[in-house]
C-alpha positions as a printed NumPy array, in Angstrom:
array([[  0.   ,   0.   ,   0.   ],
       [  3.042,   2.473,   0.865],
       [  4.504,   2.005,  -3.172],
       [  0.626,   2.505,  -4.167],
       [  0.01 ,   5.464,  -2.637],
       [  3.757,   6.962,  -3.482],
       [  3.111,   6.024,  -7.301],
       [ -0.033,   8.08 ,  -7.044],
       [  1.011,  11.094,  -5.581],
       [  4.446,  10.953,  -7.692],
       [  2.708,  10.733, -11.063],
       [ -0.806,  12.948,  -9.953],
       [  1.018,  15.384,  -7.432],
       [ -0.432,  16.815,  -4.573],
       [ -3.35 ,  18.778,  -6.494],
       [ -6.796,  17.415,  -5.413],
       [ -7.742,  15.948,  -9.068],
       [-10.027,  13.062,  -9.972],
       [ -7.017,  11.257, -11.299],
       [ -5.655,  11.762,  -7.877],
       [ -8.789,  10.711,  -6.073],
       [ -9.001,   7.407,  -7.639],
       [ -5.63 ,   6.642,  -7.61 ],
       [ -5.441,   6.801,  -3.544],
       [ -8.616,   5.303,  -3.649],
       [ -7.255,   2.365,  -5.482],
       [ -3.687,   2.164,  -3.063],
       [ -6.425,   2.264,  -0.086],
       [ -8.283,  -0.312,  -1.394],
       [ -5.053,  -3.012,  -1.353],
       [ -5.952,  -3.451,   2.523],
       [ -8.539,  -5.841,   1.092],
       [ -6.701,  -7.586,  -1.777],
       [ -6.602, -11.199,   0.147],
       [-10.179, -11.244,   1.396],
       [-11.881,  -9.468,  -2.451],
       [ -9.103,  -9.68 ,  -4.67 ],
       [-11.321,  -9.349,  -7.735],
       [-13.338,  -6.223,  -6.557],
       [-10.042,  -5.065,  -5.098],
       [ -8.6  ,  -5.065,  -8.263],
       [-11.382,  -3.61 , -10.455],
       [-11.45 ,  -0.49 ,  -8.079],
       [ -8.054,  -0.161,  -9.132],
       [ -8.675,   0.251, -12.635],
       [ -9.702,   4.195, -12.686],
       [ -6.547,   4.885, -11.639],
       [ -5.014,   3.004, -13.715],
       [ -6.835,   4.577, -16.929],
       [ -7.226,   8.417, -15.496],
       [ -4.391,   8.473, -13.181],
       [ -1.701,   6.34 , -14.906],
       [ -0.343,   4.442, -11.481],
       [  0.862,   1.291, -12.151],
       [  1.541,  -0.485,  -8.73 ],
       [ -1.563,  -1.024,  -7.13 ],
       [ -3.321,  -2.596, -10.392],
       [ -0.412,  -4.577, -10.579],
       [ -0.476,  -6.218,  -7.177],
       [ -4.185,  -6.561,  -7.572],
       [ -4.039,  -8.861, -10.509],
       [ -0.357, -10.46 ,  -8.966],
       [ -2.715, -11.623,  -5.894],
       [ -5.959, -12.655,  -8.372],
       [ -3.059, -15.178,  -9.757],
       [ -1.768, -16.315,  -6.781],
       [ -5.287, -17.028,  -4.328],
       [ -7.994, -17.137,  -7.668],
       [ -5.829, -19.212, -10.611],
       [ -8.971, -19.847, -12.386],
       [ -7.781, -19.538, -16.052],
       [-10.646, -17.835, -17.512],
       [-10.514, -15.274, -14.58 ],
       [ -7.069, -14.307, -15.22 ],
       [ -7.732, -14.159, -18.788],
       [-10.422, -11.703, -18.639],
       [ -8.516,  -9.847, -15.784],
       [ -5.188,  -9.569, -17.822],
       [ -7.563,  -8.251, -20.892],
       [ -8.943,  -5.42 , -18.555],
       [ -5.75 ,  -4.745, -17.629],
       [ -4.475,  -4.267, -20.672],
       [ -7.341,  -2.444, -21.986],
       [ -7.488,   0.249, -19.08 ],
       [ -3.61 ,   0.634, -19.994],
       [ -3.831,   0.871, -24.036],
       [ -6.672,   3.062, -24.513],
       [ -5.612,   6.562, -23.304],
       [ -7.264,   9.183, -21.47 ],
       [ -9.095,  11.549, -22.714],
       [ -9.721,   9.109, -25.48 ],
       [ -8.872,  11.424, -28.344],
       [ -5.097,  11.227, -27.922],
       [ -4.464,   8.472, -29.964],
       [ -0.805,   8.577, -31.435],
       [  0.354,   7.122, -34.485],
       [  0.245,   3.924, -35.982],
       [  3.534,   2.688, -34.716],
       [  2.858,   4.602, -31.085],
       [ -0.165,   2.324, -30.522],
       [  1.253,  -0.725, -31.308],
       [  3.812,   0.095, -28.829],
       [  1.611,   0.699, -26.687],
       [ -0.46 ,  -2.552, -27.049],
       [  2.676,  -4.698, -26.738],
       [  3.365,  -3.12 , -23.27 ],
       [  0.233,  -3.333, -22.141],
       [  0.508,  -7.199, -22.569],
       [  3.546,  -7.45 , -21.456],
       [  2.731,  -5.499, -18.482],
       [ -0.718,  -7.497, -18.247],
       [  1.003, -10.969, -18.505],
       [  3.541, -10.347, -15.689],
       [  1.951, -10.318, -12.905],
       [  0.081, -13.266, -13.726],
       [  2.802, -15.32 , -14.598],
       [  5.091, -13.985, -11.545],
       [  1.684, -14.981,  -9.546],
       [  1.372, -18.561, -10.707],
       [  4.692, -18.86 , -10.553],
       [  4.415, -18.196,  -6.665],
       [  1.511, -20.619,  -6.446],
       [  2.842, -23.054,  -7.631],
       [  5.861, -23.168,  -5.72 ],
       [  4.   , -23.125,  -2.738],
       [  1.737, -26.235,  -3.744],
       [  4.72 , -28.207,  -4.501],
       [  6.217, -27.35 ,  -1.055],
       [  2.976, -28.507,   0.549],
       [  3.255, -31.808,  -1.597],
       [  7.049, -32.496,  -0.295],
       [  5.574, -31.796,   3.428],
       [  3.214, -33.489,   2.758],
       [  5.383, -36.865,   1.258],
       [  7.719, -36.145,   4.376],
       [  4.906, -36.741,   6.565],
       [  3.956, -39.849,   4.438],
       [  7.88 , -41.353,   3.805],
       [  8.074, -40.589,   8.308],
       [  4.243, -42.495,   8.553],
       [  5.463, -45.257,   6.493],
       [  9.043, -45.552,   8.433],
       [  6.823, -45.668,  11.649],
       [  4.687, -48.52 ,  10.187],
       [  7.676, -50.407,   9.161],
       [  9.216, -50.16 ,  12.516],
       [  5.982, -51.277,  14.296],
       [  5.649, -54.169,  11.883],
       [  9.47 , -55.675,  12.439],
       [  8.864, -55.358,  16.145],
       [  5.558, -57.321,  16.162],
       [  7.583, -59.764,  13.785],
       [ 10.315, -60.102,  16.027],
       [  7.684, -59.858,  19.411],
       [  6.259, -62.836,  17.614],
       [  9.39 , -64.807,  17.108],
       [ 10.88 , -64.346,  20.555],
       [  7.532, -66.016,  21.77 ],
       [  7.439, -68.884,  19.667],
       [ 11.163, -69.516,  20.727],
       [ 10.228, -68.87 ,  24.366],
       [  7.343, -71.366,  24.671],
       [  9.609, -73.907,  22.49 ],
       [ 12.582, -73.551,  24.645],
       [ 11.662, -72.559,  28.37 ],
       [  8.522, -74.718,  27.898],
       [  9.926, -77.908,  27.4  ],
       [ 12.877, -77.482,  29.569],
       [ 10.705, -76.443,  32.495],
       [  8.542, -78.985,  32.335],
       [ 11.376, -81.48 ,  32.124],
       [ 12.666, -80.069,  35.999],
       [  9.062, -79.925,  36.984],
       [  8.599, -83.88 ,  35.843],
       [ 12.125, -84.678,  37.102],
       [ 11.134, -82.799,  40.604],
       [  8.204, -84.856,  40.805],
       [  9.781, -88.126,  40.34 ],
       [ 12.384, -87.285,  43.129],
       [  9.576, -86.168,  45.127],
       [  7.638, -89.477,  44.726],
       [ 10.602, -91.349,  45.123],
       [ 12.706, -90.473,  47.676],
       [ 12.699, -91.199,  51.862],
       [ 14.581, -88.1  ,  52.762],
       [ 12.371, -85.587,  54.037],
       [ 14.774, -82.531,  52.446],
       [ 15.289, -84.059,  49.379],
       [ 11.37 , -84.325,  49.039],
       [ 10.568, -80.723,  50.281],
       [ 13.42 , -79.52 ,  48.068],
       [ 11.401, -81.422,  45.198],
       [  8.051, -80.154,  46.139],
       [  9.787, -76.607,  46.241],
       [ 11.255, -77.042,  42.76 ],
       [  8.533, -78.355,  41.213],
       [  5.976, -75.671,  42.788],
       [  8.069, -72.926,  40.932],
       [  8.3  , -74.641,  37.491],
       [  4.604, -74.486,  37.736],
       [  4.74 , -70.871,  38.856],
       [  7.256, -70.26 ,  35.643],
       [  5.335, -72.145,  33.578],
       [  1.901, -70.046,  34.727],
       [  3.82 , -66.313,  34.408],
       [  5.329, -67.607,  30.677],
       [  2.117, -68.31 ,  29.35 ],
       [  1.3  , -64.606,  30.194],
       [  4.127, -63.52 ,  28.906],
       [  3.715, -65.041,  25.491],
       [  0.518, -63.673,  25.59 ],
       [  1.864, -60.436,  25.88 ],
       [  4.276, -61.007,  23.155],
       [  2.124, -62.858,  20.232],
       [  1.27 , -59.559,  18.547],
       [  2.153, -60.383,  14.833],
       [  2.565, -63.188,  12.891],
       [  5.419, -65.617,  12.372],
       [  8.324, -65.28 ,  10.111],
       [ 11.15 , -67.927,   8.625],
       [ 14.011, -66.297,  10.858],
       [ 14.995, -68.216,  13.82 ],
       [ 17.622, -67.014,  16.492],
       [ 20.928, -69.123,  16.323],
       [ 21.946, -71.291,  17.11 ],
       [ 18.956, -73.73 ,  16.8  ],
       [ 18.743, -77.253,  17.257],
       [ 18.497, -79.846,  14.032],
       [ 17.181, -83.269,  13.275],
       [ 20.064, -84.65 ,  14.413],
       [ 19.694, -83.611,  17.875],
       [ 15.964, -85.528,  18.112],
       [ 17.839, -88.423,  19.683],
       [ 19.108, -86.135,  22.743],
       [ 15.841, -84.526,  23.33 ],
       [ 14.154, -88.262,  22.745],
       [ 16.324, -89.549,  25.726],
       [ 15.847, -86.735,  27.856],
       [ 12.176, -86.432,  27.467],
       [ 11.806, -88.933,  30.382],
       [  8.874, -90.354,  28.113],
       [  8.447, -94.138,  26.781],
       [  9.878, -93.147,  23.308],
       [  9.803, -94.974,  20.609],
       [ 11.835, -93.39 ,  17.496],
       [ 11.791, -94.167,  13.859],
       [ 13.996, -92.133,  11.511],
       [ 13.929, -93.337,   7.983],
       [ 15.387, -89.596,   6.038],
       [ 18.416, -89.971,   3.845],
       [ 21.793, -88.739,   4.687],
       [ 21.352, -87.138,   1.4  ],
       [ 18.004, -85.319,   1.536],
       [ 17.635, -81.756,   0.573],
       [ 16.409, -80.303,   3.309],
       [ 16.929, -76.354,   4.225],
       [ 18.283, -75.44 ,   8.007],
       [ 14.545, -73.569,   8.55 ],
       [ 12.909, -76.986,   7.735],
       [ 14.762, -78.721,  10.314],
       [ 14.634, -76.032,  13.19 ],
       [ 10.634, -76.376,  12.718],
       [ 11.098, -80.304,  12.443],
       [ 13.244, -80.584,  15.733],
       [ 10.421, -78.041,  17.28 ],
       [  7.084, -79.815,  16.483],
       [  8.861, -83.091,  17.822],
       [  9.689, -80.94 ,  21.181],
       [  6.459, -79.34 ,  21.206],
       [  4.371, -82.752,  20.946],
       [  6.428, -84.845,  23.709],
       [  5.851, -81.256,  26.098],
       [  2.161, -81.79 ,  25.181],
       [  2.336, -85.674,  25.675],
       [  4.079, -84.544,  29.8  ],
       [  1.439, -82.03 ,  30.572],
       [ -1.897, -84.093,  29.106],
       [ -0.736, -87.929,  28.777],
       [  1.556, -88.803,  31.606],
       [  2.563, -92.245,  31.251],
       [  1.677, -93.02 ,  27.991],
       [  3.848, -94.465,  25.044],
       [  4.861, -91.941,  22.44 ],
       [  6.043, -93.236,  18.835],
       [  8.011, -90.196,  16.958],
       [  8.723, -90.781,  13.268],
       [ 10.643, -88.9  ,  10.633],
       [ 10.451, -89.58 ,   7.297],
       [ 11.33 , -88.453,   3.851],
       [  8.301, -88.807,   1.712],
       [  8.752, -89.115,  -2.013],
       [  7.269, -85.812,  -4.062],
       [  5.787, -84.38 ,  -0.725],
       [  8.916, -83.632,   1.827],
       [  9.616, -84.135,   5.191],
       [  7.082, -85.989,   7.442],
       [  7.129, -85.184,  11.073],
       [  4.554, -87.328,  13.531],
       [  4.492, -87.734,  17.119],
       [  1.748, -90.326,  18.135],
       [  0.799, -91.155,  22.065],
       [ -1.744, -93.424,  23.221],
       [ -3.837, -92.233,  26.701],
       [ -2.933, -91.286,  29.499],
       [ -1.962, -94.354,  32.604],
       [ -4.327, -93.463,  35.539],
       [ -1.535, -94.989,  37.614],
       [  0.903, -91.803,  36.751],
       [  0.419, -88.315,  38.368],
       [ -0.567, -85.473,  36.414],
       [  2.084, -83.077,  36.913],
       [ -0.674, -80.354,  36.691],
       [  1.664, -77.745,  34.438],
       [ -0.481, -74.846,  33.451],
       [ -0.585, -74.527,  29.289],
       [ -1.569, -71.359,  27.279],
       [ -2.818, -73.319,  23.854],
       [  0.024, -71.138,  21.872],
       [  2.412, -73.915,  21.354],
       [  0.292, -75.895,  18.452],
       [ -0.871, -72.386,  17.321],
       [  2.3  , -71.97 ,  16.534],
       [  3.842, -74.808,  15.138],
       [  0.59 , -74.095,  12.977],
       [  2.284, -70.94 ,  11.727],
       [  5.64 , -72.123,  11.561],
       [  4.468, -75.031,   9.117],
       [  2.602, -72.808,   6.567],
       [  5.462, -70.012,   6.417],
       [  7.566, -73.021,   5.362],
       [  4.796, -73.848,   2.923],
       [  3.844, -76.793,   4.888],
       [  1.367, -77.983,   6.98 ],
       [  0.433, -79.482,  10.056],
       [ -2.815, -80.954,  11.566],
       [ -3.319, -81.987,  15.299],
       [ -6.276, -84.313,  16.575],
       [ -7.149, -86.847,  19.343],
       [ -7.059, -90.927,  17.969],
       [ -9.956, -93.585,  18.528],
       [ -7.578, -95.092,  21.112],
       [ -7.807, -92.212,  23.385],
       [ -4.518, -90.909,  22.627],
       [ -3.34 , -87.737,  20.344],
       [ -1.678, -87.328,  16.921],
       [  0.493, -84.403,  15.816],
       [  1.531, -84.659,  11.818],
       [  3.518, -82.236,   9.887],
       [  4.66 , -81.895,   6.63 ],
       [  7.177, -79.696,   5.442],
       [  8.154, -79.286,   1.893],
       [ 11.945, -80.445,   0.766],
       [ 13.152, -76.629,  -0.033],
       [ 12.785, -73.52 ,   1.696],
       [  9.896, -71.252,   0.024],
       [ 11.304, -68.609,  -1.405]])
């Protein structure tokens, strides 16, 4: 508003004159530019015609470009423009033929700057708010990728929890219990009770805690070092369990280290399962390579002997859920039911590479 009103008095002097009138009328009238840009800027074009200022018509049609950028507007606008510039005042003081085309071509020129200057600026702010806004997206998407590696590796941590503590707590619990059962010593026995009371209490508080850590689904990663095949006949013999084993795989067999890990893990799983639900009863384990379909895994018990104590360990139904999940991220499978005999099967099948 301070250049408008200087460019009015500077070209209409101090003088009260219409020309002067309406150009201050038209620097005034830029206080409202943002809120009416287009009536803003058609009160400026009196003084652009009578009084010859050139900075408040200007900034009128620079902010019709940058907060209106309908084409058609600016079209028409830039024509006024132009028009209230070319055609002189009084009317009758047209030059010659090569004055007015002089004059048309600046008031084009004149016409078309603002507008272009004024996209210009709009446009350079819309594709600032477009890289905000893909900041904001690329930070969203960083967040979501962080959330969904945890929950992966939440998820993971559990399964190898339950797998691991699981079956080696239960072992002490069963091994307590035999002591306890066994044994004249009163010491010895308390001891036992003692020992057995808090792999219960362990067992109870992990089944929370797995709980609290299934959040996400399972992935093919495993934390090393993990146990293979070749380690079923150390966890057969210290299962405590009537075991008996039947390994027919080849030496040869083409068989990926993720394959084996879930193997060696539904095999642990089942004989944990066949402690906690079937004490006493006789467990058959066999591994087998099975032509055009993989790796067989099945762990088969028959009921439970009413002459052996329950050891009464709590369970939180997550280990078969997720051998389930282990199985079909392998691209395998695995089903789990009770047998007419009373008893419980646990088959899985898991094919002879690695899904890529």
């Amino acid at each position: 508003m301070l250049f408008a009103t200087a460019d009015a008095l500077l070209v209409n002097g101090t003088t009260p004159s219409l020309a002067l009138w309406l150009s201050l009328l038209a620097a005034v009238a830029l206080l409202w530019r943002r809120r009416f840009p287009v009536t803003v800027f058609l009160a400026t074009l009196p003084g652009l015609h009578i009084g010859y200022i050139w900075f408040a018509p200007l900034i009128a049609l620079y902010t019709i470009a940058v907060r209106r950028p309908d084409r058609r507007l600016l079209l028409v606008a830039g024509l006024l423009l132009a028009v209230a510039h070319f055609v002189p005042y009084p009317a009758s003081q047209w030059g010659s033929g090569r004055q007015i085309g002089l004059s048309a071509a600046d008031a084009l020129v004149n016409a078309a700057t603002p507008i272009a200057l004024g996209l210009l600026v709009r446009t350079r702010r819309e594709l600032a708010d477009r890289l905000d806004e893909l900041t904001r997206s690329r930070a969203r998407e960083d967040r979501l990728l962080a959330d969904q590696v945890l929950a992966t590796e939440r998820a993971r941590l559990a399964r190898e929890m339950h797998d691991v503590v699981a079956h080696q707590v239960s072992l002490i619990s069963l091994q307590a219990g035999a002591v306890q059962v066994s044994t004249d010593d009163s010491r010895a026995r308390a001891g036992a009770g003692t020992i057995r009371e808090l792999s219960v209490r362990t067992l109870d508080e992990l089944r929370h805690m797995v709980g609290i850590l299934r959040a996400a689904g399972a992935d093919t990663e495993e934390l090393t070092p993990q146990p293979r095949l070749a380690d079923l006949p150390r966890l057969i013999e210290l299962s405590a369990l009537d075991v008996a084993f039947e390994d027919v795989t080849g030496p040869d067999a083409l068989r990926s280290e993720a394959v084996e890990r879930a193997a060696f893990r539904t095999v642990q799983e089942a004989l944990t399962n066949v402690r906690k639900h079937a004490p006493g009863s006789k467990v058959r384990v066999r591994v087998a390579e099975e032509r055009g379909r993989g790796l067989l895994v099945e762990v088969r018990n028959g009921p439970a002997d009413s002459a052996v104590p329950a050891p009464g360990l709590p369970g939180g139904g997550h280990g078969l859920v997720g051998l389930r999940e282990r199985a079909q991220s392998l691209g395998g499978t695995l089903e789990a039911h009770g047998t007419e005999e009373g008893g419980f099967v646990v088959r899985a099948r898991f094919p002879r590479e690695e899904r890529q």
